[in-house]
VMD Tcl script that draws the C-alpha trace (Angstrom):
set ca {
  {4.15 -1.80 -15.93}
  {0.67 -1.54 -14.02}
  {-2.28 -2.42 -15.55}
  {-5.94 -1.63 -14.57}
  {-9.25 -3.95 -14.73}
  {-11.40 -2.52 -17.72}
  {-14.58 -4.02 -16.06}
  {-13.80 -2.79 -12.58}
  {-12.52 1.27 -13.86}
  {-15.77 0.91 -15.92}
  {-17.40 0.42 -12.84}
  {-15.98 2.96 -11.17}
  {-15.62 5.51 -13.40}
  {-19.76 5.23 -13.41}
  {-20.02 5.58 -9.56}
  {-17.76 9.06 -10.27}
  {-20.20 11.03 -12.49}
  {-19.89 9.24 -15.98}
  {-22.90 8.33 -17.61}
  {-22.57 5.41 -20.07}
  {-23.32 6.35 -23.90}
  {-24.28 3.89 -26.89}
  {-21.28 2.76 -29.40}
  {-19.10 0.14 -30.79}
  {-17.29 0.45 -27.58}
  {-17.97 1.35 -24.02}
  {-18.25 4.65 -24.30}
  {-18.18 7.17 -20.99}
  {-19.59 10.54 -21.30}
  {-18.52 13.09 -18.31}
  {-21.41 15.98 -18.36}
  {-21.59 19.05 -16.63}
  {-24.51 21.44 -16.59}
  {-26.20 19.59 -19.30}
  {-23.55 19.17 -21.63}
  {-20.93 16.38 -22.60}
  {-17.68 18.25 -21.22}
  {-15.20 15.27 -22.82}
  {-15.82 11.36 -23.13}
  {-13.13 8.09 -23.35}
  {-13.50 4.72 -23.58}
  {-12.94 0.78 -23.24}
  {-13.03 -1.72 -25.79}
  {-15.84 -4.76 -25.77}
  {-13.68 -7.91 -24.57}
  {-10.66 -5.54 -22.80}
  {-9.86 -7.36 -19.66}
  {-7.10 -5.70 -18.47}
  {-5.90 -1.81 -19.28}
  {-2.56 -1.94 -20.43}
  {-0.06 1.70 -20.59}
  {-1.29 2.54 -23.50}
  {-4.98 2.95 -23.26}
  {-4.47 4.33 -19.69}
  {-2.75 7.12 -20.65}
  {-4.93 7.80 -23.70}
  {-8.11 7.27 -21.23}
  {-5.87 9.87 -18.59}
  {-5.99 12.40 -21.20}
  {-9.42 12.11 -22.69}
  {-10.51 12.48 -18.50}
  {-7.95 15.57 -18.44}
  {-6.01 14.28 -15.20}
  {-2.39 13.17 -14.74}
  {-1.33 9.04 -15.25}
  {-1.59 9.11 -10.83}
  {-4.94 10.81 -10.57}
  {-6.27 8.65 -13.24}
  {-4.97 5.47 -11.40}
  {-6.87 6.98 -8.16}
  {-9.96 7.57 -10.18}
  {-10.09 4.29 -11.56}
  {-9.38 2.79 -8.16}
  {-11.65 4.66 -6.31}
  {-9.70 6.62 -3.71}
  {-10.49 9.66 -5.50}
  {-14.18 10.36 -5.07}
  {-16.60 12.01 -7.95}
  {-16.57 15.50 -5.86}
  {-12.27 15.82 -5.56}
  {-12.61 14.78 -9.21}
  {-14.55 17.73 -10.00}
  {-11.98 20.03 -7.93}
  {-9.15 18.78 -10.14}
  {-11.53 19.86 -13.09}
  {-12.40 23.24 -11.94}
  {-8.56 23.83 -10.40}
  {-7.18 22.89 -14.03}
  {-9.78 25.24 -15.79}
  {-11.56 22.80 -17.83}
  {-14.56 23.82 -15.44}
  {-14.29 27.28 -15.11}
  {-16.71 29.96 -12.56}
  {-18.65 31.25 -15.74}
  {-19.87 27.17 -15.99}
  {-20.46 27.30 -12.03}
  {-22.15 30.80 -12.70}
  {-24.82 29.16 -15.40}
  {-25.10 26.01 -13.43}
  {-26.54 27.76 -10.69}
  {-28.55 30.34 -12.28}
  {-32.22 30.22 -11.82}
  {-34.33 28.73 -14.73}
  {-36.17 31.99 -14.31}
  {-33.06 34.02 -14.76}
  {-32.28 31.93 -17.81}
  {-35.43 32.35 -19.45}
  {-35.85 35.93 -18.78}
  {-32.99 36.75 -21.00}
  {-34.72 35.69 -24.49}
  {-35.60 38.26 -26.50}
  {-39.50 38.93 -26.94}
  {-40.79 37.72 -29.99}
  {-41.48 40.30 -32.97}
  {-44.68 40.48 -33.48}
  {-45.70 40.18 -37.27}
}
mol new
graphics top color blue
foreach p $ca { graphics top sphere $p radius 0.5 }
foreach p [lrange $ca 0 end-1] q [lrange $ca 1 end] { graphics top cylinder $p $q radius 0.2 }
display resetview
C-alpha cells in the first residue's frame, strides 16, 4: 500500500497553486479567478498519508489516485494541473472568459444608480 509524506505533499501541493487557509487542520484552498474552487486537507501531527486520506485528499483535488500521487510528488507541475482541471470541466471557458476580462469591461456592466 503506498503512502505519501504529509509534510512533503503539503509542501508541494503549495508550490502547485494552493494557498494555505487557517483551521484546526492544515487546510489547502485551490482558487481560481478570485474564488476558492474546492479545498482538502492534512491533519496537525500526520506523518505519513496512508490510502485512506489519499484518496479522500484525490477527490477533494478532483484528480484520479495516479495524478494525485504525481501532484503530491511533484512531476506534475501547477500549469498541467490546471489542464486536468479545465479538460475535466471543473474549470470551464466561461471561468477563462471572466478571468481575462478587463476590469473595465467588468465594471461597465453595473447598472447606473437610480437617482432619488
Amino acid at each position: 500500500m503506498p503512502v505519501l509524506d504529509a509534510k512533503k505533499t503539503y509542501q508541494n501541493l503549495l508550490s502547485k497553486g494552493f494557498k494555505a487557509a487557517q483551521g484546526d487542520h492544515k487546510y489547502l484552498e485551490y482558487y481560481f479567478n478570485g474564488r476558492v474552487i474546492f479545498h482538502t486537507k492534512i491533519s496537525h501531527g500526520e506523518k505519513e498519508l496512508e490510502d485512506y486520506h489519499i484518496g479522500m485528499m484525490k477527490r477533494q483535488c478532483k484528480l484520479e489516485k495516479n495524478e494525485f500521487f504525481d501532484l503530491a510528488n511533484c512531476p506534475l507541475s501547477a500549469s498541467e494541473y490546471f489542464e486536468i482541471l479545465k479538460k475535466n470541466g471543473i474549470i470551464t471557458q466561461n471561468d477563462l472568459d471572466a478571468a481575462l476580462q478587463p476590469i473595465s469591461t467588468i465594471t461597465s456592466k453595473r447598472k447606473p444608480k437610480k437617482k432619488k
